[in-house]
ROVO-787250 format. One record per residue: residue in one letter; x, y, z of N, C-alpha, C, CB in turn. Coordinates in steps of 0.001 Angstrom, whole numbers, plus 500000, padded with zeros to 6 digits. Glycine has a CB too. Layout:
<nodes>
AXYZXYZXYZXYZ ...
</nodes>
This chain:
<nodes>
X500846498814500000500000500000500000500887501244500000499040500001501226 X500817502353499255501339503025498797501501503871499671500980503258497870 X501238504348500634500297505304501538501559506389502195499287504236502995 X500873507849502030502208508719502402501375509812503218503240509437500898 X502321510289504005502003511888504709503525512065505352500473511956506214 X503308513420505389504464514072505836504905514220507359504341515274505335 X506209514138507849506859513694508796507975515208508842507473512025508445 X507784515561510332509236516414510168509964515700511213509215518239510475 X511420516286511251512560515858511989512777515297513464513217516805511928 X511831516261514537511708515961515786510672516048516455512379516450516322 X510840515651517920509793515775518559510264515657519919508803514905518149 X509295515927520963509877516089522706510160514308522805508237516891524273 X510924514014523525510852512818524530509451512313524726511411513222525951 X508765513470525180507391512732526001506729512437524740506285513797527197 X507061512910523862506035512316522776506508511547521925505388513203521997 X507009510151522623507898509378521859506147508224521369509643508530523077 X505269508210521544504247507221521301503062508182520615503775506381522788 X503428509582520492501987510528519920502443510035518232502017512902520345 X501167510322517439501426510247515779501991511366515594500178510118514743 X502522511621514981503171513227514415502605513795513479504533513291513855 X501793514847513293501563515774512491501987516645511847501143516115512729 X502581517045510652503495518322510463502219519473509907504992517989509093 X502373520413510377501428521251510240502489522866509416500590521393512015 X503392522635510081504325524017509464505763523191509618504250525849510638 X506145523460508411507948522920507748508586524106508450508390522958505545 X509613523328509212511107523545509921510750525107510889512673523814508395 X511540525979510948511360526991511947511350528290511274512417526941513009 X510521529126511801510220530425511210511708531548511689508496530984511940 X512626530941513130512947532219513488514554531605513045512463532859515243 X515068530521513325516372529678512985517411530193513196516553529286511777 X517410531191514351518539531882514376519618531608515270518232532994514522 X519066530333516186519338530187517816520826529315517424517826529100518966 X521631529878518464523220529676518528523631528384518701523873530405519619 X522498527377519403522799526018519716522275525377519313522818525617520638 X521500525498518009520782524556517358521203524512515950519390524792517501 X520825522952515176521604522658514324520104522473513385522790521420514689 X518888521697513912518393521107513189517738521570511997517861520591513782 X517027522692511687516755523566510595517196524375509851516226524023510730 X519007524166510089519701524907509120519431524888507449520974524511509365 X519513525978506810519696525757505743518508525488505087520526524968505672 X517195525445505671516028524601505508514982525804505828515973523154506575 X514343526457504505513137527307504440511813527321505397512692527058503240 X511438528181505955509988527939506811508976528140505830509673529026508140 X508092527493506097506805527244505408505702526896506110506911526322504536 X504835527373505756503091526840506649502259526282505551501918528389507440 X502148525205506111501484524141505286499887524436505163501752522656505989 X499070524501504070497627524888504315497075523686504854496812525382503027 X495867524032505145495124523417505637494659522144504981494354524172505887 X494245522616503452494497521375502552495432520214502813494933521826501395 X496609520898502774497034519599502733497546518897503959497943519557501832 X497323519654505346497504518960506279495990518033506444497988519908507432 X494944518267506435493583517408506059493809516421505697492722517791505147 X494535516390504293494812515153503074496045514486504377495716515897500896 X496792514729504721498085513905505500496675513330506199499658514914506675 X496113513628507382494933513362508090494585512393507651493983514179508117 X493564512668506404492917511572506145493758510348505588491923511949505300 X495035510450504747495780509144504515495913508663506083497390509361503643 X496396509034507214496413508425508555495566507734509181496563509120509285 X493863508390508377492645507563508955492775506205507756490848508635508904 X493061506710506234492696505489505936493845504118505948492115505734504651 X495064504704506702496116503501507132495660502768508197497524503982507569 X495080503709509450494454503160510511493288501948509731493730504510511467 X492184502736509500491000501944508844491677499989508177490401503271507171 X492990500589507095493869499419506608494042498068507596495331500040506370 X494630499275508662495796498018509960494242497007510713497086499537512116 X493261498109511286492269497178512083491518496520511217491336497855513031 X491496496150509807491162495568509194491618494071509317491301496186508334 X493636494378508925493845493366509312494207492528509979493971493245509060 X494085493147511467493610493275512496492331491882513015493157494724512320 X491427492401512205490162491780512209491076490297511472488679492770511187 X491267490150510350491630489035509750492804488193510261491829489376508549 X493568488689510950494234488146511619493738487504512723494980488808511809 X492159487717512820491550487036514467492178487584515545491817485367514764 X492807489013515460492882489781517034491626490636516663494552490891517529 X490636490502516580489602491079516975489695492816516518489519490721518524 X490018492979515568490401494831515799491774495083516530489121495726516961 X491866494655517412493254495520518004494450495420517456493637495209519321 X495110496318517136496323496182516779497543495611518207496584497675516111 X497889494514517844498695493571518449499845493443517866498166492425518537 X501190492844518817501895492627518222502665491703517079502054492802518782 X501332490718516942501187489770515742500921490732514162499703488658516143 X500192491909514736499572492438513718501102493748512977497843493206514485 X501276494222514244502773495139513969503647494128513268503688495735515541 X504210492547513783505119491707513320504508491578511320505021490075514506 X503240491321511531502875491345509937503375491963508898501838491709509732 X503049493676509603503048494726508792504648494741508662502256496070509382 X505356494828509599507129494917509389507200493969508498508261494569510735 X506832492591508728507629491584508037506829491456506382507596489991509068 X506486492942506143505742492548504379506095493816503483503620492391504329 X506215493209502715506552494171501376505643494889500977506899493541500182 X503841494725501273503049495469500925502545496697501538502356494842500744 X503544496705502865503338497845503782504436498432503958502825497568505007 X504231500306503520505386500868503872505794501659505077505589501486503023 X506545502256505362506994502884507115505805503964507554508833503985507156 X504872504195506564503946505010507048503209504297507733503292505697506218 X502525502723506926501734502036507715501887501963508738501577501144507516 X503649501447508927503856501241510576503983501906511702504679500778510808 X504338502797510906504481504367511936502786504310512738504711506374510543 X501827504572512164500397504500512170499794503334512862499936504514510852 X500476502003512722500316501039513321500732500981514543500667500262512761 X501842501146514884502517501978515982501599502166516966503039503324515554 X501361503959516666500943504397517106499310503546517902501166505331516302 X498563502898517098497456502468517525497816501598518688496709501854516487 X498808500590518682499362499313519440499501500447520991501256498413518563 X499933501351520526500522502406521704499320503002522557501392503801520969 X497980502991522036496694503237522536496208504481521501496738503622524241 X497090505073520528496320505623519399495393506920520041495325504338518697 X496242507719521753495664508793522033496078510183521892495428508632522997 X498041510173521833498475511404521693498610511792520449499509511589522286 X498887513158519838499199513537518318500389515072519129497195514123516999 X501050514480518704502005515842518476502169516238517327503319515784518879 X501758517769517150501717518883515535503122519451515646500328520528515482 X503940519516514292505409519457513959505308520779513535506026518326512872 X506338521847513118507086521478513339507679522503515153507712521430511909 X508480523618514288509098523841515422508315525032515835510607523990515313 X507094525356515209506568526728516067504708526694515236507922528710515507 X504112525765515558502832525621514977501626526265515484502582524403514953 X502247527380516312500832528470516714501019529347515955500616529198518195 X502074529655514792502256530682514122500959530954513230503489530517513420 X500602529758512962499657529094511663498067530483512334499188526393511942 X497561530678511488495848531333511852495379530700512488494751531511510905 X494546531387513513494034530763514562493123530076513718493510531589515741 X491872530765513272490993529572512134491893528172511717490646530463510369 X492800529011510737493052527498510256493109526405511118494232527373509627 X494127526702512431494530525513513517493279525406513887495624525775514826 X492347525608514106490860525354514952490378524039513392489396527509515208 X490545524773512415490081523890511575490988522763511446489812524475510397 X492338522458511377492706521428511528492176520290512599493745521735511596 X492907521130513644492123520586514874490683519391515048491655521875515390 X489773520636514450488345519917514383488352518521513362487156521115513732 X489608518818512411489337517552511796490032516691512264489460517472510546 X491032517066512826491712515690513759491094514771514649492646516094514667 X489795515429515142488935514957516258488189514474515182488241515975517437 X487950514650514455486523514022513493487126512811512979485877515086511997 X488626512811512379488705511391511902489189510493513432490005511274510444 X489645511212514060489897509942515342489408510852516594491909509277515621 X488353510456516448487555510819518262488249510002519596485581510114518337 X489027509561519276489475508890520740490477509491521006489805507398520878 X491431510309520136492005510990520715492444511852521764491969511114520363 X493046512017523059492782512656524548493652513384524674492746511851525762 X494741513522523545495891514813523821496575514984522859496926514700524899 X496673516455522808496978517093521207498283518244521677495197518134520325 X499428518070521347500786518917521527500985519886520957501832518401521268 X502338520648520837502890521012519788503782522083520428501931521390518690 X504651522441519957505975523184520143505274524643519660507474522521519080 X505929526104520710505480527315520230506598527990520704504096527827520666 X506761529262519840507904529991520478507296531284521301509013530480519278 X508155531501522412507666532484522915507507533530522658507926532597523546 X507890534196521179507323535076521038506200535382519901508166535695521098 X505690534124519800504526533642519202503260533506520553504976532083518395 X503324533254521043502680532612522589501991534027522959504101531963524057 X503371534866523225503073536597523981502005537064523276504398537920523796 X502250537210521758501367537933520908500046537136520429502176538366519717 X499945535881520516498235535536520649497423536156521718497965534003520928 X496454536479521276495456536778522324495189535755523167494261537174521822 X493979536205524668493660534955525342492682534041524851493291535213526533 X491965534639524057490878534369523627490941533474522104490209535679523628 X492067533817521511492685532655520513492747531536520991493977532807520048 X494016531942522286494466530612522635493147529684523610496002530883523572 X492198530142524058491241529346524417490398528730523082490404530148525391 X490490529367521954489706528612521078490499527180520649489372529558519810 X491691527391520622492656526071520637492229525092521265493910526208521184 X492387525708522690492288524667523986490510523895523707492440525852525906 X489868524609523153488717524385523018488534523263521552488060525834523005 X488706523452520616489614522396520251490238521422519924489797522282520352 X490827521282521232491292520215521857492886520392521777490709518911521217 X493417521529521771494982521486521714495221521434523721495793523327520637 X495907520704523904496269519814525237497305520440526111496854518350524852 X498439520736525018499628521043525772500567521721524828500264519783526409 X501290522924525489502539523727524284503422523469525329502463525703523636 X504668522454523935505183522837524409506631524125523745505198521758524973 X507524524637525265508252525891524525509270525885525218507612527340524476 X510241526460523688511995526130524636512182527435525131513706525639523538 X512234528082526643512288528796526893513756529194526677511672528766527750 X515338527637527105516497527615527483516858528458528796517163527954526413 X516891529851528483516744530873529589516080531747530190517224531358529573 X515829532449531260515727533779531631516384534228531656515392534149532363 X517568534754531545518267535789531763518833535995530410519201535643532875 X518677537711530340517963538296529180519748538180528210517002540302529604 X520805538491529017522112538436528390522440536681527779523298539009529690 X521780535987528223521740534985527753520968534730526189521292534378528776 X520022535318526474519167535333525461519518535695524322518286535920525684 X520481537079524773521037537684523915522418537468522943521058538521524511 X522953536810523766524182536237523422523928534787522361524953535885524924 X522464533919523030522627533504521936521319533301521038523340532459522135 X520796534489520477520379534988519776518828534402519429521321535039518972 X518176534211520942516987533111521116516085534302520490516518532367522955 X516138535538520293515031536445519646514137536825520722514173535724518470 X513642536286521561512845536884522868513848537178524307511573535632523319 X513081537792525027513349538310526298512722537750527402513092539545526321 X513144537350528762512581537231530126511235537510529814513190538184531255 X510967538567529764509138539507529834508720538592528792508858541663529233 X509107538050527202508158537726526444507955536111526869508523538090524929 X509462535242527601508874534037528039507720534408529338510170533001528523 X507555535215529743506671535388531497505319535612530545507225537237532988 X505138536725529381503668537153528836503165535717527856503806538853527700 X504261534650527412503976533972526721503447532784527759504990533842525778 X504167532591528655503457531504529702502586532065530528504391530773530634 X502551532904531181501328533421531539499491533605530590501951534674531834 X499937534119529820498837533360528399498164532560528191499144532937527491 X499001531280528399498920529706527768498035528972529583501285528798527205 X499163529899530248497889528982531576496717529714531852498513528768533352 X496666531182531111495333531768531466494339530807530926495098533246530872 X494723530326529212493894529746528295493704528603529260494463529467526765 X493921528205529647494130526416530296494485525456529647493019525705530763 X495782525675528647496304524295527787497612524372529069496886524515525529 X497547523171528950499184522667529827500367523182529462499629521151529684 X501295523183530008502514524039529561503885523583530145502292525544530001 X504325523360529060506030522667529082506747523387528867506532521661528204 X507760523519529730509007524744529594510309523727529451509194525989531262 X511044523957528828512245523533528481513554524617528797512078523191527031 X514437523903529955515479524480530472517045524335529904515371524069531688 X517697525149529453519047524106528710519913524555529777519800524485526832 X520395523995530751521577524121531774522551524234531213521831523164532651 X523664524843531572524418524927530830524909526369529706524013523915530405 X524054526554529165524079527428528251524267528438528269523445527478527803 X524790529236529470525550530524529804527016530872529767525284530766530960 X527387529558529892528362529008530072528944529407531300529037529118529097 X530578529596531696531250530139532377530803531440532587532323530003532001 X530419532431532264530728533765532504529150534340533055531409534532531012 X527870533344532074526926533611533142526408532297533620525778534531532687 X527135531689534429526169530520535002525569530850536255526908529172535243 X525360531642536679524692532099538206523975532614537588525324532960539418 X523849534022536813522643534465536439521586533299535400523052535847535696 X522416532857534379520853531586534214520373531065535324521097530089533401 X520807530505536474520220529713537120519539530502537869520897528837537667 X519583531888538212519044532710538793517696533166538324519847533535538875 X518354533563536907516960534481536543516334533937535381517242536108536189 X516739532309535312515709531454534795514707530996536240516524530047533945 X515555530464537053513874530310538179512969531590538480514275529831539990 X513756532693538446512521533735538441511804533870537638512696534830538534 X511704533443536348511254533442535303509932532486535507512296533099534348 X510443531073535969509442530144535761509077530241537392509942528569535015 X509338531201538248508284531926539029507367532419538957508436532532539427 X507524532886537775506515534006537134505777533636536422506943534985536454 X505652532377535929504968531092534983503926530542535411505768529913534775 X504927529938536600504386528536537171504166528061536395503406528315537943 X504462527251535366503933525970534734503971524793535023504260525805533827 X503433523678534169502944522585534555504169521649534927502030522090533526 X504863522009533539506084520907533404507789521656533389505788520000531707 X508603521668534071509987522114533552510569520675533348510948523156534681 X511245520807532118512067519462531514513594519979531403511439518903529786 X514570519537531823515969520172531801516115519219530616517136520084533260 X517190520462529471517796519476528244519388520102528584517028519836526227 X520403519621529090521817520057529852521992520349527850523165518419531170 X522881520957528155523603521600526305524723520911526585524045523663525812 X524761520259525330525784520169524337526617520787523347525504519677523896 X527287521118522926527777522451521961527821521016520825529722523686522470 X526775521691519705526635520621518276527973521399517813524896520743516944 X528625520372517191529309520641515877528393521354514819529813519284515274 X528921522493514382528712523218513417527462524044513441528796522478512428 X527782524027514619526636525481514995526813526904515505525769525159516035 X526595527824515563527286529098515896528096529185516974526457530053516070 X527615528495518028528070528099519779529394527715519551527170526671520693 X529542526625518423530614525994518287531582526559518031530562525249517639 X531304527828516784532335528920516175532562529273517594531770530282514993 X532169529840518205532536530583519266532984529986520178531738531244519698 X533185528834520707533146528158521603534714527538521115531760527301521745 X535308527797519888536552527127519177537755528567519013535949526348517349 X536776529890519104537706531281518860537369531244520187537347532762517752 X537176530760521282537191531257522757536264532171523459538283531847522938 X535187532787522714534020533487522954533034533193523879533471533553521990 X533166531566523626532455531083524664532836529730525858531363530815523939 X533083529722526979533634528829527511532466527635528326534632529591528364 X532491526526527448531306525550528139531580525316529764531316523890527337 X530771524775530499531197524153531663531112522772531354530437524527532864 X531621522430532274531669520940532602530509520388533407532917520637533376 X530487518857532839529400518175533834528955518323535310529697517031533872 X530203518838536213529478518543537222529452520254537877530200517190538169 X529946521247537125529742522374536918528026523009536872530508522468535773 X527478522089535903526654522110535252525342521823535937526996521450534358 X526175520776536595525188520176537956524811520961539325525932518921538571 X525944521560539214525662522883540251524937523671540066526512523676540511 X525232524118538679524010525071538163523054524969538397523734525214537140 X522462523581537857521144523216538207520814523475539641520932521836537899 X521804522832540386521172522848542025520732524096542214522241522533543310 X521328525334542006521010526698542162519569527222541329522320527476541653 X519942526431540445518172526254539518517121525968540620518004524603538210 X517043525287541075515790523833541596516093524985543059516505521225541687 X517409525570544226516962525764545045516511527204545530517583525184545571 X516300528079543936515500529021543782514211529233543216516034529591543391 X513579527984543158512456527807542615511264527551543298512614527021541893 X510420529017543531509193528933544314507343528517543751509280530357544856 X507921527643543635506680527169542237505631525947542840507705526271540521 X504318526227542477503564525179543140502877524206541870502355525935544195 X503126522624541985502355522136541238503237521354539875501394523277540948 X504168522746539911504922522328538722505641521181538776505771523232538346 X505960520188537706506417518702537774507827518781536825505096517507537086 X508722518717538067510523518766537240510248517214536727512458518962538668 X511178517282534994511616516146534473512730516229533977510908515667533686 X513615515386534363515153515551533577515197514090532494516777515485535029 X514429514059531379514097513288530767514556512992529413513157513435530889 X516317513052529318517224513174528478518074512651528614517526514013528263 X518908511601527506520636511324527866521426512339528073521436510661526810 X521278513708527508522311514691527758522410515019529755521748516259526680 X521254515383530209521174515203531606522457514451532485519916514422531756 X522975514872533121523519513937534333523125513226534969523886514271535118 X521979513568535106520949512659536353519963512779535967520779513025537864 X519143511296536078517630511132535095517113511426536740517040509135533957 X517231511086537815515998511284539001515705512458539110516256510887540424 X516361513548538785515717515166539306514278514864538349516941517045538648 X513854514369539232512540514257538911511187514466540341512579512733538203 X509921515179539756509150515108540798508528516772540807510059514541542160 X507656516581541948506468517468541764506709518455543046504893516576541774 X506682520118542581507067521232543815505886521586544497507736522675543301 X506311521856545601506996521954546216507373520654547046506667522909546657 X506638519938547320506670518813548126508105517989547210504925517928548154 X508551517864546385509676516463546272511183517535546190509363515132544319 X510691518997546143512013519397546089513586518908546891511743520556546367 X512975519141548499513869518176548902514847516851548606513370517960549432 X514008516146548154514554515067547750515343514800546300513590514323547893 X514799515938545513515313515898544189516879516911544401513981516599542982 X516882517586545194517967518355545790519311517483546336517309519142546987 X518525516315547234519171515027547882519897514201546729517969514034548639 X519036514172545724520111512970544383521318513921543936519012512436542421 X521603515261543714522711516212543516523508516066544345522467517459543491 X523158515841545997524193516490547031524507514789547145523543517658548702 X524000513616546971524502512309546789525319511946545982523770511613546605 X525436512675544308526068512495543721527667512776543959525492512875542986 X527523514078544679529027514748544971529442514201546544528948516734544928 X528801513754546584529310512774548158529956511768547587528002511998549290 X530131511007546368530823509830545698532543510345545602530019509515543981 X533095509020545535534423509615545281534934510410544449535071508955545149 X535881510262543805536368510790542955536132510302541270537532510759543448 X536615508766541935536358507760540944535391507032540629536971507071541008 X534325507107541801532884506795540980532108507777540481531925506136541750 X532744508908540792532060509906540236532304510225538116532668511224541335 X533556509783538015533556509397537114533374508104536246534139509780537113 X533535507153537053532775505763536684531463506163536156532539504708537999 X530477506662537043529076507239536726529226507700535778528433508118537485 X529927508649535461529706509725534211530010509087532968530660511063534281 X530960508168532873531213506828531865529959505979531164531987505686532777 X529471505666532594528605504695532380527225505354532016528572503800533567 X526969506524532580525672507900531644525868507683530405525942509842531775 X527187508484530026527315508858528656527245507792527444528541509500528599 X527544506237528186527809505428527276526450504398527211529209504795527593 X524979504718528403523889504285527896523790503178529244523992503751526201 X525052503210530238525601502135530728524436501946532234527431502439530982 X524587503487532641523841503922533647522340504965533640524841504487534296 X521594504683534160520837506205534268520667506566535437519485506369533705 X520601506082536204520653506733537530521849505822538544518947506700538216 X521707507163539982523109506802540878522849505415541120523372507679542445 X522382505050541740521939503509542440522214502897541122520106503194543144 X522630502779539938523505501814538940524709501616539662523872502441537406 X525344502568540121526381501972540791526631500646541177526450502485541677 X525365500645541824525666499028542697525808497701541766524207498592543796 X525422497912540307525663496729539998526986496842539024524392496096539421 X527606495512539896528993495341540054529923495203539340529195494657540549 X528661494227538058529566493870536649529539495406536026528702492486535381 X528682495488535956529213497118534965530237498064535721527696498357534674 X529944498004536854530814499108537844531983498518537228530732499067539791 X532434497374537596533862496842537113534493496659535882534002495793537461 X533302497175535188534149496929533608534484498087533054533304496199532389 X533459499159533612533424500794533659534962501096534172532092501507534881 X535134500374535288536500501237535695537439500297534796536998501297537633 X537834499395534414538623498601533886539060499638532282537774496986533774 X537826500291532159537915501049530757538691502007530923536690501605530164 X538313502763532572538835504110532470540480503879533036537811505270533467 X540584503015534192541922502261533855543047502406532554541473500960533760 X542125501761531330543152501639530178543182503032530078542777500777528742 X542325503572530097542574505495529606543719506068530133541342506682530244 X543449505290531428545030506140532305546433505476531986544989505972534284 X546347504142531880547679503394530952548303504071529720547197501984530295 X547477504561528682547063504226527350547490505957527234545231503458526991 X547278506785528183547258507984527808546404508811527298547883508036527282 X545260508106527054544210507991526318543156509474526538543561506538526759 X542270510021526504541899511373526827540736510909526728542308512632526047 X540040510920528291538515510185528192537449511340528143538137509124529647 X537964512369528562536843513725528585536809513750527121537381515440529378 X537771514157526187537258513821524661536268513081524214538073513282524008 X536735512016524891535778510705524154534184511177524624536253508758524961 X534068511417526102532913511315526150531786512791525871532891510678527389 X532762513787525190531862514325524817531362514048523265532167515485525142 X532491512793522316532585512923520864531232511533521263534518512625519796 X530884511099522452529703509762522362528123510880522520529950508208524226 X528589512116523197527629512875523491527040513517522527527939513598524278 X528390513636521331527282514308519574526513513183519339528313514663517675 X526597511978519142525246510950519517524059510932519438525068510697520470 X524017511793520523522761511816521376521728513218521022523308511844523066 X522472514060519819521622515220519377520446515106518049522701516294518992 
</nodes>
């Protein structure tokens, strides 16, 4: 079966099981210092037409799979007899399965692509919208990425027609508050437009994901990000903060600068500090920290404020209570997929093969901080 719709490049973590929608090609603003993925690559807003037509090929792949579904004697559900089918045949291509996927997965989230899809007319998105619900009514949560200075300048009354709808949750890379940050690397908004843009989005009542990049001040402002990003998402309160720690991509502006000396990264456990100064200026009720990334140091800073702060404070000040050398054992075993959280430690075979590695590094002469940031382009 021939069957096609359009797909863009990424999507959050949490929406590793939603169908993907592309509603607007690559990014309208593309200017940002640490990002690689829409270089070179035109913005465009897709009409309504033809996001409909993607739509309906998705209903009639679905319609396809529980068909055979049915003939397979699972009753309708897409099972994993029915996914094994579709992979193992020549008459179905990666759209089917993508679609198939998704149903096996419970066939409730849709995340809309690409990197800033409130830009689109409010009509139009209401009209997409409505047809998204019309070909799949079971649907219970509808995403999508917005920039903040898209967010500021909708009205409230737009963004409730969204929510109305059925748009669920925005989410938005804030990276920082602090405005020299912003500036330096060239995010296009200010402190005030992330505070008028999240303030907005929870007036409307769609959920709201903020995205933190630790890190990204580098040396010269890492106190003020951590500072006057929690005042920021003071001023929010939102639902969700997700830390994404930075990486400096190869061949991105950060990088130029970061190679003529302009900009000096920190280090991992630098970085980690930061954060702590993040999390123990943060007067926020409700909101749910996720550190839900390989780039992260630590997957547990996880949990809901005010009540787990404590404890999410406790996995930082545990980490730096480790020696010297499990502290880098850990960081080995992160970067290489080995570990995700501290309590990996304890198991023994990896602990011991982890150090046996970093061992040869020290024989060998070998330069392991290299290595593990060249396993960390990887992971972008």
């Amino acid at each position: 079966m021939n069957y096609y719709f359009e797909q863009g490049p990424i999507r959050p973590p949490s929406e590793a099981m939603s169908l993907l929608l592309r509603v607007t090609r690559n990014c309208p603003w593309n200017k940002c210092a640490f990002c690689h993925t829409y270089r070179d690559s035109k913005f465009e807003l897709r009409s309504t037409e033809e996001v409909k037509k993607d739509i309906q090929a998705m209903k009639d792949i679905a319609d396809e799979v529980v068909g055979l579904s049915w003939k397979l004697g699972e009753g309708g559900q897409v099972t994993r007899n029915v996914l094994r089918q579709i992979y193992n045949s020549r008459d179905y291509n990666d759209y089917v399965y993508s679609v198939a996927a998704w149903l096996y997965f419970g066939g409730e989230n849709v995340f809309l692509q690409d990197a800033n899809s409130l830009i689109l007319k409010t009509p139009d998105f209401v009209s997409i919208l409505d047809f998204l619900r019309e070909k799949f009514p079971g649907i219970k949560r509808i995403t999508s990425y917005c920039r903040s200075h898209t967010a500021a300048r909708k009205k409230i009354d737009e963004l409730e027609l969204l929510k109305k709808a059925g748009l669920s949750r925005i989410h938005i890379g804030m990276e920082s508050g602090s405005d020299d940050v912003l500036s330096f690397i060239h995010k296009g908004v200010t402190a005030a437009d992330h505070i008028k843009a999240g303030q907005n989005i929870r007036q409307a009542g769609i959920e709201l994901s903020e995205y933190v990049m630790p890190g990204l001040g580098g040396e010269k402002w890492t106190h003020e990000h951590a500072l006057e990003t929690a005042g920021v998402m003071n001023a929010i309160n939102p639902d969700f903060i997700r830390l994404r720690t930075l990486h400096v991509v190869p061949g991105t502006d950060l990088d130029e600068w970061m190679k003529k000396g302009e900009f000096k990264p920190l280090r991992d456990e630098d970085i980690l500090r930061e954060i702590k100064l993040f999390i123990e200026n943060l007067d926020i009720q409700g909101t749910y920290l996720v550190s839900d990334h390989i780039l992260n140091l630590l997957e547990e800073l996880e949990g809901k404020f005010p009540d787990d702060k404590r404890r999410i404070l406790s996995s930082i000040e545990k980490y730096f209570e480790l020696s010297d050398e499990d502290r880098l054992i850990f960081r080995v075993g992160r970067r290489t997929g080995a570990f995700r959280k501290l309590d990996d430690l304890a198991d023994r075979e990896t602990y011991v093969r982890l150090k046996s590695v970093i061992e040869h590094y020290a024989t060998q002469g070998g330069n392991i901080e290299e290595d593990i940031i060249k396993t960390m382009n990887n992971y972008i």
